[in-house]
KEMI-944517 format. One line per 8 residues: number of its first residue (from 1); for each residue x, y, z negated of C-alpha. Coordinates in Angstrom, 3 decimals, decimal comma. Layout:
BEGIN
NUM	X/Y/Z | ...
// end
This chain:
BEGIN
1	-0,177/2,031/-8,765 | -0,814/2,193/-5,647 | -3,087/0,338/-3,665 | -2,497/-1,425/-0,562 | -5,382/0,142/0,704 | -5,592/-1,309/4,055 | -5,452/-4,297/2,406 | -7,420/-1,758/1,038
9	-6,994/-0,820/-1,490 | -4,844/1,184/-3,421 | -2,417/1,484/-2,564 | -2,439/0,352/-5,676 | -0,256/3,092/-7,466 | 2,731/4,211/-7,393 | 5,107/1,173/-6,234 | 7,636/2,268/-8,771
17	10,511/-0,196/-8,248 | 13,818/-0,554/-10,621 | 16,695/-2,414/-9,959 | 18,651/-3,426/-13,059 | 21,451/-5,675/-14,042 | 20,146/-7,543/-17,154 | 22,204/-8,795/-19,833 | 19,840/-12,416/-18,987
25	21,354/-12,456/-15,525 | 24,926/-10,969/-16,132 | 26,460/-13,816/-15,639 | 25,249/-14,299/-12,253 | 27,751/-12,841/-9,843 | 25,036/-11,308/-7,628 | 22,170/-10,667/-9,842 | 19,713/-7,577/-9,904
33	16,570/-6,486/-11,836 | 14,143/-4,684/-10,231 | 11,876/-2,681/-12,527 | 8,255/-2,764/-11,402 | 6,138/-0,152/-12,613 | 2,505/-2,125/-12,409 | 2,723/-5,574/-12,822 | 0,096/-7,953/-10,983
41	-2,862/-10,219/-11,677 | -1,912/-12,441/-9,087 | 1,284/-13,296/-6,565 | -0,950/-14,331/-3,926 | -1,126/-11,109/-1,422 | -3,541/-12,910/0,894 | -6,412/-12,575/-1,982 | -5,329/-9,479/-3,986
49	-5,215/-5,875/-2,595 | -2,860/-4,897/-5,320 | 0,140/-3,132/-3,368 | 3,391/-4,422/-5,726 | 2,424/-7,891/-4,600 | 3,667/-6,950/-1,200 | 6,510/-4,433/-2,625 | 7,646/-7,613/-4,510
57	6,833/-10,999/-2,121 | 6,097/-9,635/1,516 | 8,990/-10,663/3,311 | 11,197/-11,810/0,451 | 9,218/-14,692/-0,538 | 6,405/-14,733/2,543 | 7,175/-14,779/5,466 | 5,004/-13,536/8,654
65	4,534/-14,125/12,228 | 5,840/-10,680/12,600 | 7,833/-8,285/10,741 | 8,857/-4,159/10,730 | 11,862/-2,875/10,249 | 13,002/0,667/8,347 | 12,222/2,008/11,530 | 8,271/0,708/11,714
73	9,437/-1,453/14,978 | 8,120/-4,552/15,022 | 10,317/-7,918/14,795 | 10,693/-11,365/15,259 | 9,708/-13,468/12,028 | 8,591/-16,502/11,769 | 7,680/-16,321/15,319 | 11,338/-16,107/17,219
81	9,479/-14,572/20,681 | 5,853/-14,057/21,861 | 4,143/-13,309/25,025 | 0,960/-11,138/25,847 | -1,724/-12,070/28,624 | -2,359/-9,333/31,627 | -5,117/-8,547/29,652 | -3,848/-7,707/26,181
89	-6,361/-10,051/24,947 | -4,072/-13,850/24,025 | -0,838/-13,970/22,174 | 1,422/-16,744/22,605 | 4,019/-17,362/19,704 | 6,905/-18,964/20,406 | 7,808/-20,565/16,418 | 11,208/-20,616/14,905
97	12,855/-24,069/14,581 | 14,044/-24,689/10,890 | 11,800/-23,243/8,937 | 10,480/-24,453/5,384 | 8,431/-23,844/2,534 | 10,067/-24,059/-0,954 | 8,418/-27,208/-1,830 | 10,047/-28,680/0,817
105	6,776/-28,556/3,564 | 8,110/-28,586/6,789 | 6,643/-25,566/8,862 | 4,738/-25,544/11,551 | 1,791/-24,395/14,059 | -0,841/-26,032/11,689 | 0,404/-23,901/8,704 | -0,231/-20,682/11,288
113	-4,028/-22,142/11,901 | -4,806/-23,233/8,532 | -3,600/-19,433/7,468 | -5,269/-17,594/9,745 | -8,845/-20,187/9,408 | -8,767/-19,350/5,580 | -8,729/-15,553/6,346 | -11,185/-15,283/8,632
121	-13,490/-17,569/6,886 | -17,112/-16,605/5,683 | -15,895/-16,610/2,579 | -12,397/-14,980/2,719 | -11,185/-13,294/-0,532 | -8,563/-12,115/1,541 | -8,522/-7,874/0,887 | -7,600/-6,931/4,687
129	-10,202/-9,002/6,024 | -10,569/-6,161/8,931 | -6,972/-7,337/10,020 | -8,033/-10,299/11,477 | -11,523/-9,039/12,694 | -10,398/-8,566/16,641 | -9,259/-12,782/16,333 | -11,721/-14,946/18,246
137	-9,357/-18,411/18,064 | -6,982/-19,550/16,668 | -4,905/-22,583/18,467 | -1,795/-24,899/18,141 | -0,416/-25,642/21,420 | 2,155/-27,620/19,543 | 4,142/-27,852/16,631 | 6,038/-25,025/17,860
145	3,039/-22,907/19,502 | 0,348/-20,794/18,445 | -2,101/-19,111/20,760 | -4,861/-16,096/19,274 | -6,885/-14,961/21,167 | -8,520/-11,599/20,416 | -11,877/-10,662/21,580 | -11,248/-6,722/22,116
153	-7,563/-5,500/22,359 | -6,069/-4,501/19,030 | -3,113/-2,023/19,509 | -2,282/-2,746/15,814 | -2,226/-6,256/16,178 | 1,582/-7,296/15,896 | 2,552/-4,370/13,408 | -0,692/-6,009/11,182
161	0,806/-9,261/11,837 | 3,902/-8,227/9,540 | 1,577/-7,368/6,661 | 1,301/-9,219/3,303 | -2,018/-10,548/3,888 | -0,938/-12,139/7,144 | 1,690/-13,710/5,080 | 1,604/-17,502/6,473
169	1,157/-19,769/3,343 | 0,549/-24,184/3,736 | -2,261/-26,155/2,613 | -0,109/-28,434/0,267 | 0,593/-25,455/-2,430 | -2,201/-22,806/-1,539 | -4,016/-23,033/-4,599 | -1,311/-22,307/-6,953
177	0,210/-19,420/-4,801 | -1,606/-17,095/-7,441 | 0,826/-17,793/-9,822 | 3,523/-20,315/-8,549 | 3,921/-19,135/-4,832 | 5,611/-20,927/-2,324 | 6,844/-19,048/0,659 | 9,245/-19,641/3,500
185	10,819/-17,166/2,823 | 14,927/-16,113/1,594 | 13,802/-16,011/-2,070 | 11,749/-18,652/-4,007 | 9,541/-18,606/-7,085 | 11,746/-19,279/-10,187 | 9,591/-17,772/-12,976 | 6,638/-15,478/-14,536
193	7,051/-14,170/-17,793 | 3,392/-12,309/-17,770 | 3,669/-8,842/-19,336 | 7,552/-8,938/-19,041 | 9,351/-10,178/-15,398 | 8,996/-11,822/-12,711 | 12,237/-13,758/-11,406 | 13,384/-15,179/-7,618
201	16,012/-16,829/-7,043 | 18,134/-17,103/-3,333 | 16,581/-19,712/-1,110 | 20,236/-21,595/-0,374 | 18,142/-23,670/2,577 | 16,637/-20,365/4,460 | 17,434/-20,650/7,609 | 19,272/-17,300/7,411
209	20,844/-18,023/3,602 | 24,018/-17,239/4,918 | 23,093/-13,254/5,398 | 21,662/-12,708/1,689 | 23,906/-11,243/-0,801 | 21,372/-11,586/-4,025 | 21,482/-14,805/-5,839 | 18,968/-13,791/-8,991
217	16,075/-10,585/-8,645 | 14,539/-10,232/-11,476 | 11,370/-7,495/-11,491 | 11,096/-6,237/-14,947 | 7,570/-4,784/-15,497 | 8,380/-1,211/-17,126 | 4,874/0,658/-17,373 | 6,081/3,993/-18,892
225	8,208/6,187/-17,282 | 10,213/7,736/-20,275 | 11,259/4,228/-20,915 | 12,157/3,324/-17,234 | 13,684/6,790/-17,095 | 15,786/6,380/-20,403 | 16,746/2,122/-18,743 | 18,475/4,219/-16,186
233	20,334/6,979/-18,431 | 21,974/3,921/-20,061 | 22,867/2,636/-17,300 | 20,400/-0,836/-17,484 | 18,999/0,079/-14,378 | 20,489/0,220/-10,805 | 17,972/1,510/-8,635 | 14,203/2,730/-8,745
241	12,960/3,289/-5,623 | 9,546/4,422/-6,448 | 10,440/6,506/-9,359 | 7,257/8,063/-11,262 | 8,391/10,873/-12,920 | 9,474/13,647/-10,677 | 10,092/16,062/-13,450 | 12,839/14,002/-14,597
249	14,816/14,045/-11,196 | 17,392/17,088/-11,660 | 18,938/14,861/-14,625 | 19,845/12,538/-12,228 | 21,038/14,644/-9,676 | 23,021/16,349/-11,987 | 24,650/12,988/-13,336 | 27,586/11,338/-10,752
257	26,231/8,361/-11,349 | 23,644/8,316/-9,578 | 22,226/9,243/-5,805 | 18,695/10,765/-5,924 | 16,831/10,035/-2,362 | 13,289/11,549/-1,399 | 12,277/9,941/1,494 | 8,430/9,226/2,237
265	5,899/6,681/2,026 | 2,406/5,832/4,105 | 0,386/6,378/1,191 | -2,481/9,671/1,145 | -3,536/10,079/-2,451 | -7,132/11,261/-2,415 | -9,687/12,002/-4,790 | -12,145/9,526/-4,157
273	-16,077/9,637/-3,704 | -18,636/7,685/-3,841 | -20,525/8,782/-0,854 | -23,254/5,870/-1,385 | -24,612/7,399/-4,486 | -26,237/10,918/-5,577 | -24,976/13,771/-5,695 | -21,694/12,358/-3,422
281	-24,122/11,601/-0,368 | -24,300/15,045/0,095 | -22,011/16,720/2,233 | -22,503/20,065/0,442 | -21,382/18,117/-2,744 | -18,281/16,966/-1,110 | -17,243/20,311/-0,123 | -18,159/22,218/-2,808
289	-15,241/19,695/-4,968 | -12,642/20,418/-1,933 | -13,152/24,027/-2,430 | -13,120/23,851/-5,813 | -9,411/22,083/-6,323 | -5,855/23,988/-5,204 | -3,634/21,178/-3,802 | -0,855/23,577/-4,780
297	-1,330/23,673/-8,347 | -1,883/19,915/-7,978 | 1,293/19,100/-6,651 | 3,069/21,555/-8,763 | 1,503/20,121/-11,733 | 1,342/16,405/-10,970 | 4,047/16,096/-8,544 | 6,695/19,404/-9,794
305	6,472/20,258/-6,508 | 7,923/16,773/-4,931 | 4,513/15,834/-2,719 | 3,577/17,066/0,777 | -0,291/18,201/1,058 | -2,486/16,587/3,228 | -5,483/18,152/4,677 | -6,898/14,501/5,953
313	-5,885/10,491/5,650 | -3,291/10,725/7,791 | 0,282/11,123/6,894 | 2,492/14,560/7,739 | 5,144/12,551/9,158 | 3,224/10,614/11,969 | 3,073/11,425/15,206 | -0,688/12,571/15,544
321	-0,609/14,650/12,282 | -3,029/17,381/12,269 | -2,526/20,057/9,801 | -6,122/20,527/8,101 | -5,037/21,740/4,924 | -6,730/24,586/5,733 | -10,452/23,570/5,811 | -11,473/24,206/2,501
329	-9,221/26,833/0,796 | -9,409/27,193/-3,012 | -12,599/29,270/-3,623 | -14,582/28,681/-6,924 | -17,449/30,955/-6,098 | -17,972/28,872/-2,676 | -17,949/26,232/-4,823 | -20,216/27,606/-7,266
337	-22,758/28,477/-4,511 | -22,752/24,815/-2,569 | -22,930/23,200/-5,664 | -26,073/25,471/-6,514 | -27,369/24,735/-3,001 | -27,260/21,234/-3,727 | -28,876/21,318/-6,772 | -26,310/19,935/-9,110
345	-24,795/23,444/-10,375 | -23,677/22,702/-14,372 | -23,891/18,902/-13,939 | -21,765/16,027/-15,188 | -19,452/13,732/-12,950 | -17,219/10,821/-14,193 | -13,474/10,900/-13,001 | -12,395/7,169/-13,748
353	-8,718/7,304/-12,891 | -5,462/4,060/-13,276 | -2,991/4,449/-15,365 | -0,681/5,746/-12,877 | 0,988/9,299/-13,622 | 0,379/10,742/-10,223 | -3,328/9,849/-10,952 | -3,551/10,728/-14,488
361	-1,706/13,888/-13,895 | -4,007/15,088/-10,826 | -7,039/14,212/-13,127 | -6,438/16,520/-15,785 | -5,820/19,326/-13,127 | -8,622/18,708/-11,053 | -11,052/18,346/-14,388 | -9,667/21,812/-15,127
369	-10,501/23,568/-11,490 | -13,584/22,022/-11,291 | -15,018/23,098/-14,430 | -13,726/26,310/-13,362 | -16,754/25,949/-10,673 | -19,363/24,693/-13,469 | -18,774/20,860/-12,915 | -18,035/19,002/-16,126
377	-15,538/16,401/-15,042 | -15,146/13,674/-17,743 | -12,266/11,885/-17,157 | -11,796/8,165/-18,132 | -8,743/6,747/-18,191 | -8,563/2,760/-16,914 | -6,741/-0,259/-17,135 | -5,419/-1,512/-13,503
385	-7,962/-4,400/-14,054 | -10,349/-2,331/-14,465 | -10,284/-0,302/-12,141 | -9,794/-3,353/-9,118 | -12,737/-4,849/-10,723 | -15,285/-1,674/-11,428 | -14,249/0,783/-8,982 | -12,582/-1,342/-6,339
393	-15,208/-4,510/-5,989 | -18,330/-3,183/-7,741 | -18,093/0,715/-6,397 | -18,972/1,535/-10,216 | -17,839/5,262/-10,341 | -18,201/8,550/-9,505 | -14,707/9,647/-8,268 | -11,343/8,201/-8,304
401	-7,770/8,948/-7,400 | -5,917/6,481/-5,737 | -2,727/6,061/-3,269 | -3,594/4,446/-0,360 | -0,343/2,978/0,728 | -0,949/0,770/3,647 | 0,386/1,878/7,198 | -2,065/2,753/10,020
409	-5,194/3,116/7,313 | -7,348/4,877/8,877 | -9,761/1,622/9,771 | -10,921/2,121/5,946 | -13,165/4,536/7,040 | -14,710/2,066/9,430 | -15,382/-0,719/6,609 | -18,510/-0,709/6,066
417	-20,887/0,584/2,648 | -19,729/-2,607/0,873 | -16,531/-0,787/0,912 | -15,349/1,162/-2,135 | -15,689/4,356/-0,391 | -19,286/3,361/0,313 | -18,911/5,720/3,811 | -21,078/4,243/6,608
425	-21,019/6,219/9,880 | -21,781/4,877/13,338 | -19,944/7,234/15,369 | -16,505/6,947/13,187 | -17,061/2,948/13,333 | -17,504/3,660/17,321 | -14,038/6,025/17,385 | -11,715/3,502/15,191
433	-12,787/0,965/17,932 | -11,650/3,039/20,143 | -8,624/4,018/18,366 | -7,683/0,272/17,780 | -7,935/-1,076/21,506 | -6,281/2,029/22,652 | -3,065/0,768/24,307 | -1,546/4,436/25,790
441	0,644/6,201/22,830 | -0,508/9,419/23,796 | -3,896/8,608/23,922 | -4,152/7,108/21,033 | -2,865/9,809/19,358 | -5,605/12,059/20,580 | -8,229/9,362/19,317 | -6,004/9,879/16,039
449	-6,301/13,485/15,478 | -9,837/13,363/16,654 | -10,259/11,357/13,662 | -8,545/13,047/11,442 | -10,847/16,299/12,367 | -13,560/13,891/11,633 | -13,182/12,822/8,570 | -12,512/16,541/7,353
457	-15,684/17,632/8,575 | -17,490/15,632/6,612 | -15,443/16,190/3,646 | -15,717/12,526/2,863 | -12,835/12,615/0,216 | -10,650/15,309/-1,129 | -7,204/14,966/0,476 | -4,696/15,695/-1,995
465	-1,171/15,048/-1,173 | 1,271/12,107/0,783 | 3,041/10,131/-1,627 | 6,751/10,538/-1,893 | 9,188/7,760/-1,898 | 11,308/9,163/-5,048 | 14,531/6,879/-5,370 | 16,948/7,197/-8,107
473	20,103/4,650/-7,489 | 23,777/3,750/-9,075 | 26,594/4,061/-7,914 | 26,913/0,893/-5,580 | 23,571/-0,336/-5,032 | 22,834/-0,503/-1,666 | 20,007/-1,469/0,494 | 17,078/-0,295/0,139
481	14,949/1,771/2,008 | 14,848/5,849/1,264 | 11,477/5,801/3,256 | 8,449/2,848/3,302 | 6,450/2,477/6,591 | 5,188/-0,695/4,924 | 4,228/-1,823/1,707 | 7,293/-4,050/1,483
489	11,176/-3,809/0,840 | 13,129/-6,309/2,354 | 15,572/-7,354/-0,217 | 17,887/-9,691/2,069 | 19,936/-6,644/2,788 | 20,306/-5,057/-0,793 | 23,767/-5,541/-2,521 | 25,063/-4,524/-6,076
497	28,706/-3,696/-6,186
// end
């Protein structure tokens, strides 16, 4: 799956989302199932980076100071209004009036300082941790007001404020929002069924109840795509936005009942490397493996065509796109020769890949082009678990692929060794500030594509291919977003007729 990878991490893979009306919930008069492709170790998206918490919670069950709309604008939340000093550096928040958590907690400022005090404490699990980095204070005014004040401008900060990890969460029920969470927001926690579903129910006492048409979601955890694939063909299934099998779409364009949508997502699939361990911490390394794989035959084999290449970590459709798929055309005897250069000509390297198809799919391919160059890839297939826990927190492998799915992602680059990339370079850290402060569009864009030319340079990952958003939805369901600028999907607006 994708991860969330801003919140880092991966995006965690592909957030392959079915909507289904269940023969549990049939009785319901406005009941859906939404098919989830990866199902979660936790529900708690302020200490887990995996991406289908947010795609499932974020602003159905959380709520935020902040949210973004289809559109990527950002919008009112839980905060009704807010104002920003002369200097860009305090943000007052004006706080809606009615607002509660499920339990019945009434909400207020404190919940916004005891959120924000948790993440940014020493020892934060929270996975965006670099989200909250430009805070210096935190402050109720009253039970209505919160001031933050930032100690260098953020020009990210009230589009970050929308994210799952910012998701504000209250001291009485914290410690069980792993796997009984409690939100503010127009769906509640009605069930876990671990390995099967996950059900919500309608929140009758939101404070906007009145503008939700769903009564019952239910996300059933379908890991294989034949089977989600064959849900749909008999007509189980109402919607997957997300869908993982791309060869299987003209059967459902062909068929009346349904609508097939390709929109696109945030997410850059890479192929990961370790650049804090031999042979990755050499640049030659690093380019010999770009010019060794053929993002063509990648996408046409992983993908059947349905991807967009990317030349950097930065997504075609955004305004400071650079085209750098050019940098390191498919050449096996360059390869050959760098990887001679460097001394590692004939040598082994691990490929430790999640059981995602885009991933598993790319791995074979790329295990194929790079022994074509003398590299014996051995690929290792992983558990989800795995993987988060190995690859993720421990920075135990070699090279990975992984979607990175979270919006304006870039910052990764700037985390630190500890980070899974294990990439540590003063003068990128000293650009992403500058790219983060930057308040002029236009400027910011150039800091953008400055970075993007960076990062290629140095050949710090291979840059594979932008994520589509494949949807595949009956007749009647309606709703849902063709393209993600965020890890979430509102479901408040989704109907089933």
């Amino acid at each position: 799956m994708p991860l969330n990878l801003k919140r880092p991490l991966i995006a965690a893979a592909t957030l392959a989302v079915s909507a289904t009306l269940s023969p549990t919930v049939a009785g319901a008069e406005n009941a859906i199932v939404i098919g989830l492709q990866q199902e979660p170790t936790s529900l708690d998206p302020t200490a887990d980076a995996t991406a289908s918490i947010d795609g499932m919670l974020a602003q159905n069950l959380y709520e935020s100071l902040t949210t973004v709309n289809e559109a990527g604008e950002v919008q009112p939340q839980l905060a009704e209004s807010w104002t920003v000093s002369e200097d860009g550096l305090t943000y007052t928040f004006d706080l809606v009036d009615g607002a509660t958590f499920h339990d019945g907690t009434a909400f207020d400022s404190e919940d916004v300082v005891f959120t924000f005090d948790r993440a940014m404490a020493e020892d934060s699990v929270n996975p965006s941790k670099g989200l909250f980095k430009p805070i210096e204070s935190v402050t109720a005014v009253d039970a209505n007001t919160v001031e933050i004040k930032l100690s260098q401008k953020d020009a990210f900060f009230l589009f970050n404020m929308a994210q799952g990890d910012t998701s504000i969460i209250a001291p009485e029920s914290v410690e069980a929002n792993n796997a009984t969470p409690v939100g503010t927001g127009p769906f509640k926690y009605d069930s876990w069924t671990r390995g099967d579903k996950l059900v919500l129910t309608k929140n009758a006492d939101h404070r906007d109840a009145g503008s939700v048409a769903l009564d019952r979601v239910e996300f059933k955890f379908i890991s294989d795509a034949a089977a989600a694939s064959a849900a749909l063909l008999a007509e189980e299934i109402d919607a997957f936005p997300g869908f993982p099998a791309p060869e299987l779409l003209p059967q459902f364009e062909a068929d009346p009942r349904f609508n097939v949508v390709v929109g696109s997502t945030e997410g850059e699939v890479i192929l990961a490397m370790n650049n804090s361990k031999p042979p990755f911490n050499d640049a030659r390394v690093r380019k010999a493996i770009n010019h060794a794989f053929d993002r063509d035959e990648i996408i046409d084999g992983a993908m059947y065509g349905q991807a967009v290449p990317i030349g950097s970590f930065y997504p075609p459709h955004g305004p400071a796109y650079v085209d750098l798929t050019g940098t390191y055309p498919h050449d096996t005897d360059k390869a050959k020769a760098l990887f001679e250069e460097a001394g590692v000509a004939g040598s082994t390297m691990t490929l430790r890949v999640p059981p995602f198809p885009y991933a598993t799919r790319s791995a074979e391919i790329i295990q194929a082009q790079l022994a074509e160059a003398g590299i014996d890839a051995k690929v290792e297939n992983v558990e989800w678990g795995f993987w988060i826990d190995e690859i993720y927190k421990k920075k135990n492998y070699d090279m990975t692929i992984i979607a990175h799915t979270s919006p304006n992602d870039l910052g990764n680059f700037a985390r630190g060794p500890k980070y899974f990339y294990g990439y540590d370079d003063a003068a990128f850290n000293d650009l992403w500030a500058r790219i983060s402060s930057e308040a002029d569009p236009e400027t910011r864009n150039g800091l953008l594509r400055e970075a993007q030319q960076y990062l290629t340079d140095q050949a710090v990952h291979g840059f594979l291919f932008q994520l589509p958003q494949l949807g595949v939805y009956k007749t009647g369901v309606e709703g849902f977003w063709p393209s993600r600028a965020v890890l979430f999907q509102p479901l408040a607006g989704v109907t089933v007729n």
